[in-house]
MDAnalysis code that builds the backbone (N, CA, C; Angstrom):
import MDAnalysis as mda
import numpy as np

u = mda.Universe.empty(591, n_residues=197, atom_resindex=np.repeat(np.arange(197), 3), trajectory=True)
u.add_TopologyAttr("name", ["N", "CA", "C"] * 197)
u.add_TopologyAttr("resid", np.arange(1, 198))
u.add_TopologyAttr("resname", ["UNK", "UNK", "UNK", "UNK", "UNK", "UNK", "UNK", "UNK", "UNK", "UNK", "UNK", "UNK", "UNK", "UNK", "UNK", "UNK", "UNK", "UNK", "UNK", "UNK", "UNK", "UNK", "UNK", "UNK", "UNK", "UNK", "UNK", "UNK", "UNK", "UNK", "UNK", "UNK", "UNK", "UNK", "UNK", "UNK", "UNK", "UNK", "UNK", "UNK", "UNK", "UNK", "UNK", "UNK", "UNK", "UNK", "UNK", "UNK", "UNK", "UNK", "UNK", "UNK", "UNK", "UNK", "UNK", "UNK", "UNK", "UNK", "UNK", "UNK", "UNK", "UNK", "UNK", "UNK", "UNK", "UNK", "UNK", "UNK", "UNK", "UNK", "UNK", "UNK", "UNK", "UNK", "UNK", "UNK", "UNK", "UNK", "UNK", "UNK", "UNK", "UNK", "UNK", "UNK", "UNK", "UNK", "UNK", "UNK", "UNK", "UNK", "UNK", "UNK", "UNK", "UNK", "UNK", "UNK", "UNK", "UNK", "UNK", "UNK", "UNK", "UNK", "UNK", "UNK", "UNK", "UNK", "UNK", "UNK", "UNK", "UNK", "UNK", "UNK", "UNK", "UNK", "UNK", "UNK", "UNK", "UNK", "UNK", "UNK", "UNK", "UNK", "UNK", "UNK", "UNK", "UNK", "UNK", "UNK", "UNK", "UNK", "UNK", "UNK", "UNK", "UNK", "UNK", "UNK", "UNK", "UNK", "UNK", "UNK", "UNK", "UNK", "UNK", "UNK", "UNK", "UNK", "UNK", "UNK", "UNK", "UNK", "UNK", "UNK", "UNK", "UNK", "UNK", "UNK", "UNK", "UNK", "UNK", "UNK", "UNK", "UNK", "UNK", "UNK", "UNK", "UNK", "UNK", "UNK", "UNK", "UNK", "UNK", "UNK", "UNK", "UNK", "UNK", "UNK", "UNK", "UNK", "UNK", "UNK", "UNK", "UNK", "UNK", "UNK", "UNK", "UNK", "UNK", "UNK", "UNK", "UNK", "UNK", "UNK", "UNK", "UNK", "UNK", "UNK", "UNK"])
u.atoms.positions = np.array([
    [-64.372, 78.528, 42.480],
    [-65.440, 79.469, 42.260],
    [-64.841, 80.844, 42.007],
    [-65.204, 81.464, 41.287],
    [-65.405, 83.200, 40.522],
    [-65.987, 83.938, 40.178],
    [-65.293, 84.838, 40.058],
    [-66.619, 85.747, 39.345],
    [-65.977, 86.709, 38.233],
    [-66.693, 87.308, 37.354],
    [-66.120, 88.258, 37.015],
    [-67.273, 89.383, 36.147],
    [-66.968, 90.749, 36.121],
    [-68.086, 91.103, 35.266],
    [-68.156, 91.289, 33.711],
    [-69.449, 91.061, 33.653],
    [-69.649, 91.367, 32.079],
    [-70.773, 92.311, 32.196],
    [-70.399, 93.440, 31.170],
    [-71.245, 94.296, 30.823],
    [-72.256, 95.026, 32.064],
    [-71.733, 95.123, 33.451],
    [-71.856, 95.536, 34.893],
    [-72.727, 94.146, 35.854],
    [-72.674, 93.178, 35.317],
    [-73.322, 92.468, 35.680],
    [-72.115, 91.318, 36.665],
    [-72.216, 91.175, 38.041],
    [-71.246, 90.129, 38.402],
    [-71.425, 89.051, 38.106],
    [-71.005, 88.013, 37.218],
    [-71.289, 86.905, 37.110],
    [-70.640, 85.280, 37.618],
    [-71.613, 84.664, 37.871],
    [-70.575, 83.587, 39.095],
    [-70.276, 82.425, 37.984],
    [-69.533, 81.907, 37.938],
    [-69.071, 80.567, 37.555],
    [-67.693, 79.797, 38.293],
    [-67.667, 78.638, 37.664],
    [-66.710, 77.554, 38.991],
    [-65.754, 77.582, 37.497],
    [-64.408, 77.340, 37.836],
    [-63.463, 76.851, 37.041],
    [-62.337, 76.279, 37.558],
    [-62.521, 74.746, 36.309],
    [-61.010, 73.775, 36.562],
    [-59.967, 74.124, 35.500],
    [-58.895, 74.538, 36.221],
    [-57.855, 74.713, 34.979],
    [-57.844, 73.184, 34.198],
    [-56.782, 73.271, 33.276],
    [-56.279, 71.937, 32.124],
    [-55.331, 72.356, 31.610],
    [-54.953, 71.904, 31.284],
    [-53.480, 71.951, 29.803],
    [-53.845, 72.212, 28.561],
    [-52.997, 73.550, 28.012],
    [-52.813, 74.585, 27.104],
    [-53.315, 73.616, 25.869],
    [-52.736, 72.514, 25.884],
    [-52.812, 71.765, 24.452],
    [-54.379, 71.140, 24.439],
    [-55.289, 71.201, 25.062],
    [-56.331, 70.885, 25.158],
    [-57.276, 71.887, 24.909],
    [-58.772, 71.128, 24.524],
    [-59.997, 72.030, 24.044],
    [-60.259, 72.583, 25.785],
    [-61.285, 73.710, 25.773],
    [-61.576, 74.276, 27.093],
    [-63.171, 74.013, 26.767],
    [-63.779, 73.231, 27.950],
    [-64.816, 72.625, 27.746],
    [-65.586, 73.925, 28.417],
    [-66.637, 74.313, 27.750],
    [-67.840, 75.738, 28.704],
    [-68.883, 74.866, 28.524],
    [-69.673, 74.910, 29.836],
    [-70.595, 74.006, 29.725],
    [-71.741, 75.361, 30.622],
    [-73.146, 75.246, 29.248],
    [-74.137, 76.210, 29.585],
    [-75.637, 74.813, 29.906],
    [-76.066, 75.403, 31.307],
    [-77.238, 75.130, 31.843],
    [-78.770, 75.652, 30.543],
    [-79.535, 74.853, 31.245],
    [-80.558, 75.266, 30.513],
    [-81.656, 76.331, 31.251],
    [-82.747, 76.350, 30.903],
    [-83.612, 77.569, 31.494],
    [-83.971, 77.387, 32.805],
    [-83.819, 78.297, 33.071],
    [-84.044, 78.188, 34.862],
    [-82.868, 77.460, 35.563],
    [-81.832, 76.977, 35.021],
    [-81.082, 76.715, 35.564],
    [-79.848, 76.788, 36.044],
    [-78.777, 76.622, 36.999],
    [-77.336, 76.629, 37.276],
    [-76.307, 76.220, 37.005],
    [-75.499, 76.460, 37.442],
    [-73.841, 75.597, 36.712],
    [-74.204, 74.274, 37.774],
    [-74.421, 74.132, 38.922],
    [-74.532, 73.063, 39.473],
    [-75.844, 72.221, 38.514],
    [-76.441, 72.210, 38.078],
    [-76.829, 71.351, 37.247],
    [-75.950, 70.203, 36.675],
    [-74.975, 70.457, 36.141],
    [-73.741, 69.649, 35.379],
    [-73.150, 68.932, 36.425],
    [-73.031, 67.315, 36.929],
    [-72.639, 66.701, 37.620],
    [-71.199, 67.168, 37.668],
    [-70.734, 66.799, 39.137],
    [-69.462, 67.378, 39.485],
    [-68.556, 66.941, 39.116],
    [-68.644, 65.558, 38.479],
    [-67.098, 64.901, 37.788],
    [-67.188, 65.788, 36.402],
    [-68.220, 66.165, 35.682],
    [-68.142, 66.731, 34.581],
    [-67.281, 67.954, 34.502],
    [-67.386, 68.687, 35.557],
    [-67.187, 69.875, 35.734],
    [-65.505, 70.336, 36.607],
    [-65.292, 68.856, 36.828],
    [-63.608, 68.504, 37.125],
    [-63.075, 67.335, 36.742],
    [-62.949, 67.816, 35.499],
    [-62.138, 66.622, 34.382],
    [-60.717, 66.403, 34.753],
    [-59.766, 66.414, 35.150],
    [-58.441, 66.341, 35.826],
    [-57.748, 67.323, 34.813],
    [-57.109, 67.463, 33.455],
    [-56.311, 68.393, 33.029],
    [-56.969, 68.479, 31.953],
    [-58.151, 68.928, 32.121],
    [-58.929, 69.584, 30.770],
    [-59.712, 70.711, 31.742],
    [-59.458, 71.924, 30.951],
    [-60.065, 73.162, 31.604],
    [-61.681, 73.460, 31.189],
    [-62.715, 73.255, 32.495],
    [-63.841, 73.036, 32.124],
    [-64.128, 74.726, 33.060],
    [-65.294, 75.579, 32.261],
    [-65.826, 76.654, 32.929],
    [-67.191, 76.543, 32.839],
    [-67.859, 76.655, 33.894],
    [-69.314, 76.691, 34.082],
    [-70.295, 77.518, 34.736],
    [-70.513, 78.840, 34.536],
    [-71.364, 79.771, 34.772],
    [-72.339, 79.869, 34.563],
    [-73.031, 80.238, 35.582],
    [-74.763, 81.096, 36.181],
    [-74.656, 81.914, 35.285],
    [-75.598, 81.213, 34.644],
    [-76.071, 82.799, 33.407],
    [-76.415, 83.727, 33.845],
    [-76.519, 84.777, 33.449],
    [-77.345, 86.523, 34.013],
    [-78.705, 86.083, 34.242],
    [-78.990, 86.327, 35.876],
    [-79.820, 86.344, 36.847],
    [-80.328, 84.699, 37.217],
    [-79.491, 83.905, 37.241],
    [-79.509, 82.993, 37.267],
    [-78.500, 82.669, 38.735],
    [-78.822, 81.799, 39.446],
    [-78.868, 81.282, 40.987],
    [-78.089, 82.911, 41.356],
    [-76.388, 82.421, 41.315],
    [-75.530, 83.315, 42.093],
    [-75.260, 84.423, 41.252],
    [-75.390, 84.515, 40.191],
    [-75.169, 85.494, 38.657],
    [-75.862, 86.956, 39.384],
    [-75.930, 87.584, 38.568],
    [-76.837, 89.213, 38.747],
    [-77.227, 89.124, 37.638],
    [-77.921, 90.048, 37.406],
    [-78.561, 90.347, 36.372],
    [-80.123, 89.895, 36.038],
    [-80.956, 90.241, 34.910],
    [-82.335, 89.746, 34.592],
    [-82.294, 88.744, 33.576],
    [-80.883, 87.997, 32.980],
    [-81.455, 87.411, 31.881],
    [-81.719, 87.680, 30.460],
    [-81.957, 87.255, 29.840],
    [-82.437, 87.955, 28.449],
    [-83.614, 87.151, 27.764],
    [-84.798, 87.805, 26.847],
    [-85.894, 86.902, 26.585],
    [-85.160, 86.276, 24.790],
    [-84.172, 86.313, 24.491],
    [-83.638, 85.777, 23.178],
    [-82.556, 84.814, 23.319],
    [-82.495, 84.017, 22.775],
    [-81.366, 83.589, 22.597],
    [-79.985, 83.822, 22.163],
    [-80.557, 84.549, 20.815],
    [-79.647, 85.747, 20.714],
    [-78.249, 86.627, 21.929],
    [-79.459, 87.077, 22.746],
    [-79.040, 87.515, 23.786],
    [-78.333, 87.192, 25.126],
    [-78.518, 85.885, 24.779],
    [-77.257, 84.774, 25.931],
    [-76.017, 84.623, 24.885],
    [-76.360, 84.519, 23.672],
    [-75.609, 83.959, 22.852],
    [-74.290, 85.411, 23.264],
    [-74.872, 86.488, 23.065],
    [-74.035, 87.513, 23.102],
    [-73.283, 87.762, 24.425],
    [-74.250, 87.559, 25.819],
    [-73.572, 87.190, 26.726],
    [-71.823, 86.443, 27.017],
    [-73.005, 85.401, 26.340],
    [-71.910, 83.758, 26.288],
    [-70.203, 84.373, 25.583],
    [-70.235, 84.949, 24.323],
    [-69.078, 85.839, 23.512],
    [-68.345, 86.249, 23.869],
    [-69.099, 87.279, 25.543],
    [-68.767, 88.353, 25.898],
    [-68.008, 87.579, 27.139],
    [-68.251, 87.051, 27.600],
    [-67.717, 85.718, 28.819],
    [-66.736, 85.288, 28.269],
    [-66.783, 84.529, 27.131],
    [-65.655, 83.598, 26.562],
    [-64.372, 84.665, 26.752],
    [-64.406, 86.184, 25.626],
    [-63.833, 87.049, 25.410],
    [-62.991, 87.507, 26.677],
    [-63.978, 87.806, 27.885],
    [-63.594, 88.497, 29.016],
    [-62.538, 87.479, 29.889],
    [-62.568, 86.238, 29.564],
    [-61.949, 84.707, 30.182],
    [-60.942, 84.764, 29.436],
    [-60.534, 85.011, 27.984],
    [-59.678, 85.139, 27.072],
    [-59.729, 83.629, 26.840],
    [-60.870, 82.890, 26.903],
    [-60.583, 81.536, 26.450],
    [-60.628, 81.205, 24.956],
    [-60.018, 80.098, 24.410],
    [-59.616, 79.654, 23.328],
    [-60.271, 78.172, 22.927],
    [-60.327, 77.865, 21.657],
    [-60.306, 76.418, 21.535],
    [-61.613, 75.966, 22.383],
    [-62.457, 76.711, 22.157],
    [-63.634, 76.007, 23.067],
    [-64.772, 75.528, 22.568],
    [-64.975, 74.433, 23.458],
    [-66.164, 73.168, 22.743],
    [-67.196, 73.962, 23.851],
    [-68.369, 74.183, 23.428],
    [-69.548, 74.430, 24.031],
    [-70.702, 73.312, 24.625],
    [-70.621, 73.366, 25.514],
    [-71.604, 71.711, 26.030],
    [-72.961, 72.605, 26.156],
    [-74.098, 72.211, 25.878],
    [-75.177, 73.099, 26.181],
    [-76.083, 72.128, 26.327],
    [-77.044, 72.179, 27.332],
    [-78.274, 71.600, 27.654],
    [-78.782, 72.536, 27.811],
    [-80.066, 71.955, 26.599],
    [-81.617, 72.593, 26.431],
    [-81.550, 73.980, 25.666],
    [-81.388, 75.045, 26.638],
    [-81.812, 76.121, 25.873],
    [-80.025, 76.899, 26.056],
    [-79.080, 75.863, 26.866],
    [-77.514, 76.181, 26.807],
    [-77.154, 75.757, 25.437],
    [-77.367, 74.472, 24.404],
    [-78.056, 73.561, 23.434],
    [-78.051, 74.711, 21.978],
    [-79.217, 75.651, 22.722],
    [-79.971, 76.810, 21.774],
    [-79.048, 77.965, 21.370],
    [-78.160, 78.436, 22.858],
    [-76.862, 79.202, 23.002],
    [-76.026, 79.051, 22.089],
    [-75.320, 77.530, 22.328],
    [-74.313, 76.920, 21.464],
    [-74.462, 76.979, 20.061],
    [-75.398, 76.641, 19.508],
    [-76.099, 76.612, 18.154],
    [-75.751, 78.005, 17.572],
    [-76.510, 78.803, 18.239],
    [-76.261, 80.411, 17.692],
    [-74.748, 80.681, 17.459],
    [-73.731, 80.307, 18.344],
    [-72.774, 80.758, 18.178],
    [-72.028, 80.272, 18.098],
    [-72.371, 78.831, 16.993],
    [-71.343, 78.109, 15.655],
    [-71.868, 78.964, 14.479],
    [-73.215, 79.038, 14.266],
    [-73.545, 79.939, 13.186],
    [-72.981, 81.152, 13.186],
    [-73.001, 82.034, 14.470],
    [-72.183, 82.917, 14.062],
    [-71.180, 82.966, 13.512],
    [-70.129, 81.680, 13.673],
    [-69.038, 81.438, 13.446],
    [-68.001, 81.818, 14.143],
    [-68.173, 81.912, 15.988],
    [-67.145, 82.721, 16.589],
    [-65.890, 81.846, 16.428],
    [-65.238, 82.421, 16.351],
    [-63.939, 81.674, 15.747],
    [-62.957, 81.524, 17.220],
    [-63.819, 81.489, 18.463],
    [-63.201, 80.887, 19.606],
    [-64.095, 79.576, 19.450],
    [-64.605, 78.940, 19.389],
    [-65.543, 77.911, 19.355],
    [-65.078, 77.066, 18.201],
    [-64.755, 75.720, 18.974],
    [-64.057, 75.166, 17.961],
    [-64.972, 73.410, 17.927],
    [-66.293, 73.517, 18.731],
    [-66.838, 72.480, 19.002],
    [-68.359, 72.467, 19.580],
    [-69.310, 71.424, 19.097],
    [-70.878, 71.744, 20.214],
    [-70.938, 70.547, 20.334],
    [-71.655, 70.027, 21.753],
    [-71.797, 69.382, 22.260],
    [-73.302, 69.368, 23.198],
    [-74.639, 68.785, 22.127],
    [-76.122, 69.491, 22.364],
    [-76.620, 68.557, 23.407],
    [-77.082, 68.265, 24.326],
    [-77.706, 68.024, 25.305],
    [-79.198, 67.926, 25.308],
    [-79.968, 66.745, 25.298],
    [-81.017, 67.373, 25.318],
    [-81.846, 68.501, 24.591],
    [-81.218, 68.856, 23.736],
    [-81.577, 70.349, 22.725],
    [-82.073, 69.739, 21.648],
    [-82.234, 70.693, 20.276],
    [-82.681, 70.748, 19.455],
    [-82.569, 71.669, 18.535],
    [-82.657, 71.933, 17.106],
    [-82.522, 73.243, 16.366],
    [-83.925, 73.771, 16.730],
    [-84.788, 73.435, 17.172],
    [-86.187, 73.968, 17.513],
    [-86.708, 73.767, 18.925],
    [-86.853, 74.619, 19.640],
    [-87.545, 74.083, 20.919],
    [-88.801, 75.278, 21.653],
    [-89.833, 74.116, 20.662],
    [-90.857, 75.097, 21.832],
    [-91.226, 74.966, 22.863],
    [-92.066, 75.586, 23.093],
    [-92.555, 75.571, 24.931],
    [-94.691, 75.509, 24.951],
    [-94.488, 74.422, 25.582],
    [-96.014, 74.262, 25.860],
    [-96.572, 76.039, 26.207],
    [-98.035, 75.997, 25.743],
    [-98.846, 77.282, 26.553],
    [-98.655, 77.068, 28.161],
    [-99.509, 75.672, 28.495],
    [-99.733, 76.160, 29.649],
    [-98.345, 76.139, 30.520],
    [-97.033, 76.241, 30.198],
    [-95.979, 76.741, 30.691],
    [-95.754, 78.486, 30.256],
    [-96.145, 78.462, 29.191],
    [-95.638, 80.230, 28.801],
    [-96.749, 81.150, 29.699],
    [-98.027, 80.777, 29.731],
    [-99.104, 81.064, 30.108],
    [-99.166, 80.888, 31.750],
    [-98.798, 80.070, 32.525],
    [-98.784, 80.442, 34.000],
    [-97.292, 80.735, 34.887],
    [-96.150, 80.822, 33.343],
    [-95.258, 81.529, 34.927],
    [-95.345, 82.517, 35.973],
    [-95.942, 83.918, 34.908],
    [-95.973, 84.813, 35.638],
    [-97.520, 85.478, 37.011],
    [-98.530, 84.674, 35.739],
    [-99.643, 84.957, 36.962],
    [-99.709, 84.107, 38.380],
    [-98.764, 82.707, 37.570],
    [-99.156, 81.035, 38.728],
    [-98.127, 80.337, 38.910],
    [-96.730, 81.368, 39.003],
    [-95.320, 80.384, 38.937],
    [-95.237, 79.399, 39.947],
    [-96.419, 79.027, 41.253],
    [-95.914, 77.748, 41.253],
    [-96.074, 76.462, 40.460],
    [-97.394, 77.022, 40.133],
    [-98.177, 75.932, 39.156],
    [-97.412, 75.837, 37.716],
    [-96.621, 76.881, 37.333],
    [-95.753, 76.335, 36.219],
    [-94.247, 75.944, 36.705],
    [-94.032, 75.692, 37.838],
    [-93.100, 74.990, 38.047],
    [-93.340, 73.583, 38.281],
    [-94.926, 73.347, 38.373],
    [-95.232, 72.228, 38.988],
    [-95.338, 71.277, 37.606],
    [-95.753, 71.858, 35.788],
    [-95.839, 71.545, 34.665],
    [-94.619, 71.252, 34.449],
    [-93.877, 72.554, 34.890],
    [-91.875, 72.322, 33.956],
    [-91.459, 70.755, 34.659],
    [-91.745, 70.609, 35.980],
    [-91.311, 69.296, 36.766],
    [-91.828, 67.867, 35.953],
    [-93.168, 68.727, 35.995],
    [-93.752, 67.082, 35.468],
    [-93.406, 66.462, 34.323],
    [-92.927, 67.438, 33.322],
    [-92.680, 67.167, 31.828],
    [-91.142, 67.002, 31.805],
    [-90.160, 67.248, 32.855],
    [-88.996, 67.435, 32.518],
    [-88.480, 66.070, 33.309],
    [-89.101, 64.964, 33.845],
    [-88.853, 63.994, 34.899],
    [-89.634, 62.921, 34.382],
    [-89.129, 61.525, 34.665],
    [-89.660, 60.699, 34.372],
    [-90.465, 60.314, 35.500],
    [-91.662, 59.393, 35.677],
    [-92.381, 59.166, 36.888],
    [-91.656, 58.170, 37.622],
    [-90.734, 57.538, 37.185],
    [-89.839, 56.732, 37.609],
    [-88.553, 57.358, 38.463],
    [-88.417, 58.156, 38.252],
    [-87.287, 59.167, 38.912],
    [-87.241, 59.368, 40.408],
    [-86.106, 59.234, 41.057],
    [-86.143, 59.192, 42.560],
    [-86.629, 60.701, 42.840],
    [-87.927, 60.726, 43.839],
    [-88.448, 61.284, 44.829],
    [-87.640, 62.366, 45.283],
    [-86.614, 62.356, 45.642],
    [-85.863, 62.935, 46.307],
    [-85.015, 63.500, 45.353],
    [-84.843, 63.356, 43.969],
    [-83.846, 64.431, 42.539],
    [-85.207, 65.065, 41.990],
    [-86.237, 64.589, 42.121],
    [-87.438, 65.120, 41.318],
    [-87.692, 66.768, 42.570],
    [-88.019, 66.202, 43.788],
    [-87.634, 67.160, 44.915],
    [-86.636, 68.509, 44.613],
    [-85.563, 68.236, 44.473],
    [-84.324, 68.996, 44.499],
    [-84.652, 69.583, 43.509],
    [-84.924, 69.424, 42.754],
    [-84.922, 70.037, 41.314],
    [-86.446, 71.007, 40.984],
    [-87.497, 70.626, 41.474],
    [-88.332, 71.399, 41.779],
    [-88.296, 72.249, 42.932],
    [-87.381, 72.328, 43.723],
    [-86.576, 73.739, 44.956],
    [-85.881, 74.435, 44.491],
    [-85.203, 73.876, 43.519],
    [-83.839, 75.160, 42.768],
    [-84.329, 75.696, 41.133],
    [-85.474, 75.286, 40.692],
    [-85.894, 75.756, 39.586],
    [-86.951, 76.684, 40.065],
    [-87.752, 76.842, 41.967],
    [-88.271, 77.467, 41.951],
    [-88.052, 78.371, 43.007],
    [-86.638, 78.711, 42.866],
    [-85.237, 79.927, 43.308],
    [-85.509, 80.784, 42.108],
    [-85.922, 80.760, 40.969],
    [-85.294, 81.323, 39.897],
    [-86.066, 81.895, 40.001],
    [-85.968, 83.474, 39.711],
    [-87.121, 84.492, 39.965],
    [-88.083, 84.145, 38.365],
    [-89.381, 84.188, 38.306],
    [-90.447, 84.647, 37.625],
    [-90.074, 85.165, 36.154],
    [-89.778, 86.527, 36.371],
    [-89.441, 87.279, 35.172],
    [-88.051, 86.422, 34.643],
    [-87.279, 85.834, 34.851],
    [-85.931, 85.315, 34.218],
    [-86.272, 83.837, 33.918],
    [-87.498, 83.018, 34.445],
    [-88.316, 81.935, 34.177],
    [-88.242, 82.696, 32.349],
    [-89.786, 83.285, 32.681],
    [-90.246, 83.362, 31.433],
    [-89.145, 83.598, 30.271],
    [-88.035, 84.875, 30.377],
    [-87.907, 85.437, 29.360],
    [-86.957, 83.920, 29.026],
    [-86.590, 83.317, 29.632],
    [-85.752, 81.816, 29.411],
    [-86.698, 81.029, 28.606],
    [-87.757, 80.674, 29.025],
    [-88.971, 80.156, 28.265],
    [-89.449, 80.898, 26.905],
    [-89.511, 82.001, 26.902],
    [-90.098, 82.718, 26.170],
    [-88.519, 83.097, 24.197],
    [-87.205, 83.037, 25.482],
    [-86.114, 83.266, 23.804],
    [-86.107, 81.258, 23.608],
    [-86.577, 80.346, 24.518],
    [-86.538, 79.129, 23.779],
    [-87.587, 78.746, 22.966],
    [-88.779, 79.274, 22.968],
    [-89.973, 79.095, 22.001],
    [-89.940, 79.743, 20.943],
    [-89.184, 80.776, 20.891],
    [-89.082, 81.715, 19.569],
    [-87.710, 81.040, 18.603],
    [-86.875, 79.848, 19.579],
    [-85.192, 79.800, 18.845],
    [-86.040, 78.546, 17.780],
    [-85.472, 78.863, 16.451],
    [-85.562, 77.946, 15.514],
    [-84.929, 78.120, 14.797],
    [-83.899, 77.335, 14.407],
    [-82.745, 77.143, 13.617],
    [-82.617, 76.734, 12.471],
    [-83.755, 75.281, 12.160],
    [-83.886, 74.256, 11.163],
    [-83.278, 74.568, 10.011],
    [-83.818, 75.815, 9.638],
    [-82.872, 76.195, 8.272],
    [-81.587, 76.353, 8.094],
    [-81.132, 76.341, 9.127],
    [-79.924, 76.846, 9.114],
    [-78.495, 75.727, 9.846],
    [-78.653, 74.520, 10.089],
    [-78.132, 73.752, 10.466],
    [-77.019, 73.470, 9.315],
    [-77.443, 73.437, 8.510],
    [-76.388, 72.900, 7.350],
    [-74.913, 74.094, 7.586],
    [-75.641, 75.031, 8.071],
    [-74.363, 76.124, 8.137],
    [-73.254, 75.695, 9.475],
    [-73.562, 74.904, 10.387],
    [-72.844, 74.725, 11.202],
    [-71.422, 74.356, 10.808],
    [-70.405, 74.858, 11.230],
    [-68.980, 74.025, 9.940],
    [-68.025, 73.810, 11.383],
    [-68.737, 73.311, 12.660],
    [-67.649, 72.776, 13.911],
    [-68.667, 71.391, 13.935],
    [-67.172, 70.784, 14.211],
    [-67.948, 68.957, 14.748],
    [-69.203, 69.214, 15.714],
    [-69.614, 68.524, 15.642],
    [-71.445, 68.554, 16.756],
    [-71.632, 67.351, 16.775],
    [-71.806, 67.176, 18.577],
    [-72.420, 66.120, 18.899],
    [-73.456, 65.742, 19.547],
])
């Protein structure tokens, strides 16, 4: 576990070193969510260097977040940059997915790989999720659960996961909800020029 800041913000993430000759796997959570999201063998590959950080205002992170994607994306840059990492494949689930996307198009020329999760070049967001975080955030945590879980799903991960999605303050809900309903890419996929999987 670490930290370091970006742009005055302390930000937490866990890191496994790896060997120089290898890709450096960054693996981004989706909305409302943590680096512990990413199962723990994922996140300690034996000699492949995997980094996984709490986005801004996210569990242990500081900060509010940002309502764009854009605006993680720039985060995310500013992280890679500040890590001095290289050669890096981006793993993204959901709106981490949305992150990654932005910044093959950009073309950062540390990013040498995406790896989409659950994502999409388009991802909107139901109303009655955009519409009751902030007046009824339990009741839109109780929608994000229902839609994000199968009814089949153990009791007890459906549990956990509706306790730590409703840690996440309100305002960093929405603006997470709010830069994934606006991210649409479609046009622009053909521009991607790193392997994607």
């Amino acid at each position: 576990m670490a930290m370091v800041n970006i742009d005055g913000q302390t930000i937490f993430y866990t890191q496994q070193n790896g060997r120089f000759d290898r890709p450096t796997l960054l693996l981004l959570h989706g909305a409302g969510g943590r680096h512990s999201d990413w199962p723990g063998k994922l996140r300690h590959l034996g000699e492949t260097a995997v980094y996984t950080p709490d986005l801004p205002g996210h569990a242990q992170s500081e900060g509010t977040g940002y309502d764009t994607i854009g605006g993680y994306a720039d985060f995310v840059l500013a992280f890679i940059r500040a890590l001095q990492l290289h050669n890096v494949v981006v793993v993204g689930h959901s709106m981490g997915g949305a992150i990654a996307q932005t910044l093959a198009l950009r073309q950062t020329p540390e990013v040498i790989g995406l790896v989409l999760v659950g994502s999409s070049a388009r991802l909107r967001v139901g109303d009655p999720i955009l519409h009751n975080i902030l007046p009824d955030f339990n009741k839109a945590v109780g929608i994000i659960i229902k839609y994000a879980w199968s009814r089949y799903a153990q009791p007890i991960q459906v549990g956990l996961a509706k306790r730590m999605l409703a840690e996440t303050r309100p305002e960093v809900l929405y603006g997470d909800f709010s830069a994934c309903n606006q991210f649409d890419v479609r046009g622009q996929l053909h521009q991607i020029g790193v392997p994607t999987l």
